[in-house]
NUZA-872731 format. One record per residue: residue number from 1; residue in three letters; x, y, z negated of N, C-alpha, C in turn. Coordinates in nm, 4 decimals, m for minus. Example, Ala and Ser with C-alpha at 12.3 -4.5 7.8 and 13.67 -1.06 7.14 Angstrom:
2
NODE seq type   n_east  n_north     n_up  ca_east ca_north    ca_up   c_east  c_north     c_up
NODE   1  Ala   1.3190  m0.5690  m0.7800   1.2300  m0.4500  m0.7800   1.3200  m0.3300  m0.7800
NODE   2  Ser   1.2850  m0.2250  m0.7080   1.3670  m0.1060  m0.7140   1.2900   0.0030  m0.7870
//
This chain:
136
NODE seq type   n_east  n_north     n_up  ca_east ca_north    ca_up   c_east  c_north     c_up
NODE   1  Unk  13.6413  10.6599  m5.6098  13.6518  10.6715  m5.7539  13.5144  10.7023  m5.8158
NODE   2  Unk  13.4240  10.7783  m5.7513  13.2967  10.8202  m5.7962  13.1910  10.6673  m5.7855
NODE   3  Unk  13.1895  10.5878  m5.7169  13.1619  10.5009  m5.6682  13.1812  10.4216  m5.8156
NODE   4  Unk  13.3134  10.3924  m5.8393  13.3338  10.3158  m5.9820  13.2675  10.3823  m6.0964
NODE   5  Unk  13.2588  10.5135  m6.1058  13.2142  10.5171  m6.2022  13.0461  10.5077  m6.2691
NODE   6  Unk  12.9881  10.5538  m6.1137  12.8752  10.5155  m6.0753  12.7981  10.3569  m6.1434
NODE   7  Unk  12.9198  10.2460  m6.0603  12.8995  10.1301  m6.1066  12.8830  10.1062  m6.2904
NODE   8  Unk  13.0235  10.1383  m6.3191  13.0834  10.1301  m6.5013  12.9199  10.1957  m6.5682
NODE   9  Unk  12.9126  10.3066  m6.5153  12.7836  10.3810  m6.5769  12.6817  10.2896  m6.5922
NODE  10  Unk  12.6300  10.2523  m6.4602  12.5474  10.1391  m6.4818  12.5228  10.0301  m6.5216
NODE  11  Unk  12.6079   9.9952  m6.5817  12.6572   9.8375  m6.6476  12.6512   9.8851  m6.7609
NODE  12  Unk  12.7143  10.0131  m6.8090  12.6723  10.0500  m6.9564  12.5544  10.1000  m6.9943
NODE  13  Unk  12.4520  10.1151  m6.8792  12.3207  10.1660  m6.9276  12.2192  10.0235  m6.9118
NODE  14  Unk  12.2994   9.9341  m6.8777  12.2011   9.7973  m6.8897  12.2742   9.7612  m7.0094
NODE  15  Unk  12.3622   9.7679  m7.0231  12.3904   9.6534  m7.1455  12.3208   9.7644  m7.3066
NODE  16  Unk  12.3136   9.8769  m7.2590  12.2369   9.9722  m7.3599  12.0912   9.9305  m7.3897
NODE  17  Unk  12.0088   9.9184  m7.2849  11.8862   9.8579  m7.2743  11.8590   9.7817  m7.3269
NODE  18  Unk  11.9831   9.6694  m7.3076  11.9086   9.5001  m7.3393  11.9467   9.5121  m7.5163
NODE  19  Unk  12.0395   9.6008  m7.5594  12.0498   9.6543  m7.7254  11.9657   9.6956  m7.8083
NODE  20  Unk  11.8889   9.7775  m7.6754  11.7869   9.8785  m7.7275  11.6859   9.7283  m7.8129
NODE  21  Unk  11.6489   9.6467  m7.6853  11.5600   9.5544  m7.6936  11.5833   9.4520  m7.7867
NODE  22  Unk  11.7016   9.4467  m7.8324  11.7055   9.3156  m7.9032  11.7024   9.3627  m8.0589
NODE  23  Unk  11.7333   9.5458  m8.0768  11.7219   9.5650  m8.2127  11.5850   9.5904  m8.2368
NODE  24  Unk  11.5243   9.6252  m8.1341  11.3377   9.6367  m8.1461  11.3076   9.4877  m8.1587
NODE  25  Unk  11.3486   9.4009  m8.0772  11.2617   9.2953  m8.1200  11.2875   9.1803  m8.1602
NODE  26  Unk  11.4662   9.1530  m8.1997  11.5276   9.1042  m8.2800  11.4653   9.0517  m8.4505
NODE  27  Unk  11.4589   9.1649  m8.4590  11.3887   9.1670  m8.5803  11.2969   9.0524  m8.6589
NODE  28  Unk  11.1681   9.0227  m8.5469  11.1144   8.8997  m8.5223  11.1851   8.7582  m8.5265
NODE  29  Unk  11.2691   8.7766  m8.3933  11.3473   8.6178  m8.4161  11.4349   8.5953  m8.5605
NODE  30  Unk  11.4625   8.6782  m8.5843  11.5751   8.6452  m8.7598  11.4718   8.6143  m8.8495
NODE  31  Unk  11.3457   8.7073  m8.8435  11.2881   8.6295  m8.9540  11.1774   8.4968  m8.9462
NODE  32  Unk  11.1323   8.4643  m8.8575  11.1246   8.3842  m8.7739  11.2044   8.2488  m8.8455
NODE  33  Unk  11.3386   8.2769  m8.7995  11.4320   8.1866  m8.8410  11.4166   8.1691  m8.9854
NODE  34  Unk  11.4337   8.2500  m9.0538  11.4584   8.2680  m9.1993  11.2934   8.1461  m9.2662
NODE  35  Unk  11.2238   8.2364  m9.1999  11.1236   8.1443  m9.2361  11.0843   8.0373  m9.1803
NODE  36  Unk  11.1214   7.9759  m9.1185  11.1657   7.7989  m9.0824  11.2297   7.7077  m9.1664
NODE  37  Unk  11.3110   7.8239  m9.2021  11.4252   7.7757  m9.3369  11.3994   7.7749  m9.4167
NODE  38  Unk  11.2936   7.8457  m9.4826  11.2073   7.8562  m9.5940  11.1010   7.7257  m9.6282
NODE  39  Unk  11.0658   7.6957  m9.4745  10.9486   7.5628  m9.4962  11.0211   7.4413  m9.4448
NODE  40  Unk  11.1811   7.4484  m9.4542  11.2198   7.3005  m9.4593  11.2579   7.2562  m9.3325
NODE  41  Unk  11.2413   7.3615  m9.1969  11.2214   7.3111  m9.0519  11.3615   7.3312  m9.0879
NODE  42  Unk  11.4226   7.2777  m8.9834  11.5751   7.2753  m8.9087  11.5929   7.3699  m8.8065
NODE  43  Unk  11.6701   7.4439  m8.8299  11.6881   7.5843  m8.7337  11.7424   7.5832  m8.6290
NODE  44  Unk  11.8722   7.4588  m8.6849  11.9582   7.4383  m8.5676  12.0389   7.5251  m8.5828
NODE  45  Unk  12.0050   7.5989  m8.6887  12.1630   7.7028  m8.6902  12.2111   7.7033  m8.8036
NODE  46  Unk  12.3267   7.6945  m8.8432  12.4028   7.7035  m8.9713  12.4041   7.8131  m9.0164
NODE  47  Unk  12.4282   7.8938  m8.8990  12.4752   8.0721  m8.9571  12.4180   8.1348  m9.0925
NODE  48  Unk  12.4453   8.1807  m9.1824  12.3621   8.2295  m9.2258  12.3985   8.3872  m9.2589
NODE  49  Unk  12.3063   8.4625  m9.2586  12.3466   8.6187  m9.2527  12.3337   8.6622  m9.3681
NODE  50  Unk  12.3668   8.8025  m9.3812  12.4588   8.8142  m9.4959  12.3237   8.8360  m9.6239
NODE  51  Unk  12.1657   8.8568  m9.5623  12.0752   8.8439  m9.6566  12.0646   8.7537  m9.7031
NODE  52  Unk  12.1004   8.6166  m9.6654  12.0497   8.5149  m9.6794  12.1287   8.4947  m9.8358
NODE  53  Unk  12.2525   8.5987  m9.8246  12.3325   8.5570  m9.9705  12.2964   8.6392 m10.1020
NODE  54  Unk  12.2309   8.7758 m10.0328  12.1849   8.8631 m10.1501  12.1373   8.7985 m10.2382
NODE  55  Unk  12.0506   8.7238 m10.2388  11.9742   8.6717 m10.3596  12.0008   8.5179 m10.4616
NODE  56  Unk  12.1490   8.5401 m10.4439  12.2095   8.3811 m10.5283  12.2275   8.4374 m10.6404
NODE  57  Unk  12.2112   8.3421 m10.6816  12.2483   8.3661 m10.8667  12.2651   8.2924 m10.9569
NODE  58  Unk  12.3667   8.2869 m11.0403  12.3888   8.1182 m11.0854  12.3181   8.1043 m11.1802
NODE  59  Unk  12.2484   8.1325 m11.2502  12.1647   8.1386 m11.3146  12.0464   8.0373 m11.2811
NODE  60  Unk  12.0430   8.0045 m11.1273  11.9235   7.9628 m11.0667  11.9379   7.7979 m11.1014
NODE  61  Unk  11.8442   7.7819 m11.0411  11.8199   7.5949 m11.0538  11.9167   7.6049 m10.9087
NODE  62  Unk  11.9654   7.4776 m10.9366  12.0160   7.4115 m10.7905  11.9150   7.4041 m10.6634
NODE  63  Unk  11.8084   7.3311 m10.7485  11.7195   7.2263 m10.6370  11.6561   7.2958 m10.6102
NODE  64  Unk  11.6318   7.4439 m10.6441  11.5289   7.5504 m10.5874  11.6101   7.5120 m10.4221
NODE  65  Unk  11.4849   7.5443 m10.3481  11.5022   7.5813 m10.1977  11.5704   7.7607 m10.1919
NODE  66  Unk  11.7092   7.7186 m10.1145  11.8076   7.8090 m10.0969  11.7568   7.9268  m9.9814
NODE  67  Unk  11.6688   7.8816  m9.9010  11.6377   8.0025  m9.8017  11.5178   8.0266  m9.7728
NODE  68  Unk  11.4429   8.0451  m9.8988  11.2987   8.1235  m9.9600  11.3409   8.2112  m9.9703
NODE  69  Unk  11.3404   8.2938  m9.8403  11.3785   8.4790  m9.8434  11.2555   8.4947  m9.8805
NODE  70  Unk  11.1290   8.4930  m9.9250  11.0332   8.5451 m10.0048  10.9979   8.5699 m10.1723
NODE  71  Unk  11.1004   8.4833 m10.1931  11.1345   8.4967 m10.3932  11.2137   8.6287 m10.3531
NODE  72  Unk  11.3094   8.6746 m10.2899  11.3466   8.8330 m10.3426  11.2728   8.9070 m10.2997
NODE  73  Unk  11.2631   8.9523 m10.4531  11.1045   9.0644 m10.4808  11.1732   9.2343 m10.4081
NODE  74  Unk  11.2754   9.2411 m10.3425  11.3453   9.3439 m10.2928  11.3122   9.3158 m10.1111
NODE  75  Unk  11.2932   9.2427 m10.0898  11.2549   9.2063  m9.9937  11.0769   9.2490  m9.9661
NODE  76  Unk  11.0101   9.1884 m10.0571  10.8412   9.2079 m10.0861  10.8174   9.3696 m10.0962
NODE  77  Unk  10.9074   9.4347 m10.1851  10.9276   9.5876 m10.2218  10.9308   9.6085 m10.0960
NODE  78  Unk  11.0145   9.6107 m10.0484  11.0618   9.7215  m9.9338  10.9312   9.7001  m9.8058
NODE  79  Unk  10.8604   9.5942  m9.8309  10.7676   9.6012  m9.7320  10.6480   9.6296  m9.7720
NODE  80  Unk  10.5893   9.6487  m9.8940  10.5593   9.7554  m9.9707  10.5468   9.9154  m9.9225
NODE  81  Unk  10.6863   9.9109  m9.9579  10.7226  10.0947  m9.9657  10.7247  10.1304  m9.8056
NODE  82  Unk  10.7192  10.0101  m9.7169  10.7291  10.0659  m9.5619  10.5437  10.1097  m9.5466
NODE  83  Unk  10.4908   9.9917  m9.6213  10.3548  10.0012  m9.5743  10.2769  10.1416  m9.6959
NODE  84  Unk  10.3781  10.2125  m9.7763  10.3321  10.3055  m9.8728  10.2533  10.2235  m9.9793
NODE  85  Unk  10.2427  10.1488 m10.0159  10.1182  10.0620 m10.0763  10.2369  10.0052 m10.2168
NODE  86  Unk  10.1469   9.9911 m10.3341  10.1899   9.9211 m10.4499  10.1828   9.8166 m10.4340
NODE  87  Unk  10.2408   9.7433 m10.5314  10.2997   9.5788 m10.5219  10.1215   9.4943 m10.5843
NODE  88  Unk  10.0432   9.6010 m10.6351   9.9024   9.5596 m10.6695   9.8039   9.5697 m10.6061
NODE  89  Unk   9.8196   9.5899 m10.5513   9.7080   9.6327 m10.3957   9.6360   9.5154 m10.3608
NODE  90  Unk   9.5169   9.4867 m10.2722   9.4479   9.3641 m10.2519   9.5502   9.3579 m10.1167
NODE  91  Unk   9.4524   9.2203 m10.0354   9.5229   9.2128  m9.9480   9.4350   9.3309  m9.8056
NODE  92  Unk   9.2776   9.2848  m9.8746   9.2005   9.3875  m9.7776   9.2874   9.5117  m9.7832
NODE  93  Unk   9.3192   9.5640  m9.8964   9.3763   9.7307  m9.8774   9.4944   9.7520  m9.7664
NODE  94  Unk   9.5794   9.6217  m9.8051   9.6397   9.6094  m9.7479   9.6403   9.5973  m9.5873
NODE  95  Unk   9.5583   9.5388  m9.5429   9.5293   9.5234  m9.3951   9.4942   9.6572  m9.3412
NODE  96  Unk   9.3880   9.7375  m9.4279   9.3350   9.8909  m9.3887   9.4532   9.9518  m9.3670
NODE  97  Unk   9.5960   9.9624  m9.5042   9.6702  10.0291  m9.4574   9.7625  10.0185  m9.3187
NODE  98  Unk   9.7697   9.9016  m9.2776   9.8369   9.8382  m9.1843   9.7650   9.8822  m9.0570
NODE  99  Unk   9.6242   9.8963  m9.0502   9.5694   9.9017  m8.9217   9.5868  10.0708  m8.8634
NODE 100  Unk   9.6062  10.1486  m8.9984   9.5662  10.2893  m8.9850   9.7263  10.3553  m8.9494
NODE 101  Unk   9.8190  10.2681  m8.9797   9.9728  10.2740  m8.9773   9.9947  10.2264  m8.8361
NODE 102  Unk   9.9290  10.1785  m8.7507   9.9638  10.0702  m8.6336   9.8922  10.1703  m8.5582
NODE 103  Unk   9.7855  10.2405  m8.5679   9.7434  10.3323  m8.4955   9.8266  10.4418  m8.4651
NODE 104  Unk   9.8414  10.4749  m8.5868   9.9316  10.6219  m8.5970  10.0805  10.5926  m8.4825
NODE 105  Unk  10.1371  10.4695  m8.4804  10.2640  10.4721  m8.4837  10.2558  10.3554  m8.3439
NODE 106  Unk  10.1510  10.3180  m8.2721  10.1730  10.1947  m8.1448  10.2065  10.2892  m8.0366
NODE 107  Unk  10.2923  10.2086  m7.9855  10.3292  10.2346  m7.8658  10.2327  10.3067  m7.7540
NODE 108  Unk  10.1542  10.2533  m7.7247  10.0532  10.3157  m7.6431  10.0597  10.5013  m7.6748
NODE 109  Unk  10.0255  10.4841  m7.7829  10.0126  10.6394  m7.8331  10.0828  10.7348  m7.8456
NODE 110  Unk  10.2353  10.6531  m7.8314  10.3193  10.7214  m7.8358  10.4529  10.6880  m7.7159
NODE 111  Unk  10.4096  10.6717  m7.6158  10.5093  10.6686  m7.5103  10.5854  10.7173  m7.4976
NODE 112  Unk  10.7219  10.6007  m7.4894  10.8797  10.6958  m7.4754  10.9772  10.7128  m7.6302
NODE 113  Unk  10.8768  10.6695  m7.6846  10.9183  10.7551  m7.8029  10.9622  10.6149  m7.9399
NODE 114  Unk  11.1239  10.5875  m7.8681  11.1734  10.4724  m7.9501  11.1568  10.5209  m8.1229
NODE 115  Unk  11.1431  10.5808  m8.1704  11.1218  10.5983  m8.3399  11.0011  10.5482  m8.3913
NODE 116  Unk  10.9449  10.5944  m8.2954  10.7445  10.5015  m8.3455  10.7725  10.3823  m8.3047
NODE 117  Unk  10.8555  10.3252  m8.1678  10.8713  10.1848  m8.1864  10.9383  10.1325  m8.2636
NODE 118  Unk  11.0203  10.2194  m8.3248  11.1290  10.1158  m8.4418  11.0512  10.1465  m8.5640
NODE 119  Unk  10.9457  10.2138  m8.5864  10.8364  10.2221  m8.6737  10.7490  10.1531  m8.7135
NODE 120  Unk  10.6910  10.0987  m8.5876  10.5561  10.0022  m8.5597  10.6337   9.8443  m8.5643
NODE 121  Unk  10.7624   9.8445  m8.5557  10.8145   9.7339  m8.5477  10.8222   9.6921  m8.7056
NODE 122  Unk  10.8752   9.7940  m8.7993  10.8781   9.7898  m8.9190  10.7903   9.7659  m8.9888
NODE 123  Unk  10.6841   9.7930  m8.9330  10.4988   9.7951  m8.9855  10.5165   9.6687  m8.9866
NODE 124  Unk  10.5032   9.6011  m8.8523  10.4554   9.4672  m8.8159  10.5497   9.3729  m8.9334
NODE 125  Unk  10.6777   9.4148  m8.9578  10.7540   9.3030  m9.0350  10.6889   9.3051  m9.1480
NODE 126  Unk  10.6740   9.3964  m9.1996  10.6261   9.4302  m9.3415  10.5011   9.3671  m9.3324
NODE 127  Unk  10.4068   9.3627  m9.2685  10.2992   9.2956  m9.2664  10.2957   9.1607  m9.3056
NODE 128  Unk  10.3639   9.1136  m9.2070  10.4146   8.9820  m9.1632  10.4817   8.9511  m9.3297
NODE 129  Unk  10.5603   8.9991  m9.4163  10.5637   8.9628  m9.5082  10.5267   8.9338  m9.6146
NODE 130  Unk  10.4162   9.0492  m9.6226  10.3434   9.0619  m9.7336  10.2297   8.9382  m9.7454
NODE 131  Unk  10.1889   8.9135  m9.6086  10.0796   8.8273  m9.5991  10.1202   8.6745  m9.5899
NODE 132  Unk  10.2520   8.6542  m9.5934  10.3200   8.5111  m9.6215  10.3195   8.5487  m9.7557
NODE 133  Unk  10.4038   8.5823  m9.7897  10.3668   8.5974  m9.9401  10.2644   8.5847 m10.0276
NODE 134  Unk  10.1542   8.6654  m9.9979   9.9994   8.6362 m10.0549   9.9499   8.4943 m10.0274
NODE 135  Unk  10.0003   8.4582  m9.9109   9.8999   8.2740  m9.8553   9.9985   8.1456  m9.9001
NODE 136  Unk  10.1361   8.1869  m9.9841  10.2109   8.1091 m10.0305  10.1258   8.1107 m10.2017
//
């Protein structure tokens, strides 16, 4: 009986792991996707998640492109307010804040310690957004 549970234990501490990993680095592939969809590529996936609906509004043009997750300015905000920085900021400031945020919060520096990785992960998205945004 100890034997089984031994096993069960271990099957639930891998399938914990590979969770751990896919909400750390998940993150990437969705937007990834999102922004494929944004420049017209074919994803190959229909799905669309439930952000993808936040920002309809009938108000809109039709022929606007439907999965420019970069027109919601709630989206731009929040990566903003991750990186502490105003929506007026250059982009240089921007990079300073990013590099001094990536220090504070990389992995290296902080071993073990999943909150700085779900931190530094947050950095990186926010980055990653702001600077599509600016080169669009």
């Amino acid at each position: 009986m100890d034997d089984l549970f031994r096993i069960i234990g271990k099957i639930l501490n891998f399938i914990f792991i590979i969770l751990i990993f896919d909400w750390i680095f998940g993150g990437s592939r969705r937007a990834n996707r999102r922004s494929a969809g944004s420049m017209g590529g074919d994803t190959g996936n229909d799905h669309k998640s439930y952000d993808d609906y936040s920002h309809t509004n009938k108000d809109t043009d039709s022929s606007s492109n439907y999965f420019n997750g970069f027109d919601k300015p709630s989206q731009l905000e929040e990566a903003y307010a991750v990186l502490g920085l105003s929506s007026s900021v250059s982009l240089k400031e921007v990079k300073k804040k990013y590099i001094e945020l990536a220090k504070k919060y990389h992995p290296d520096k902080n071993k073990g310690n999943l909150e700085a990785q779900a931190k530094m992960t947050q950095i990186n998205n926010a980055y990653d957004t702001i600077l599509q945004h600016k080169q669009s």
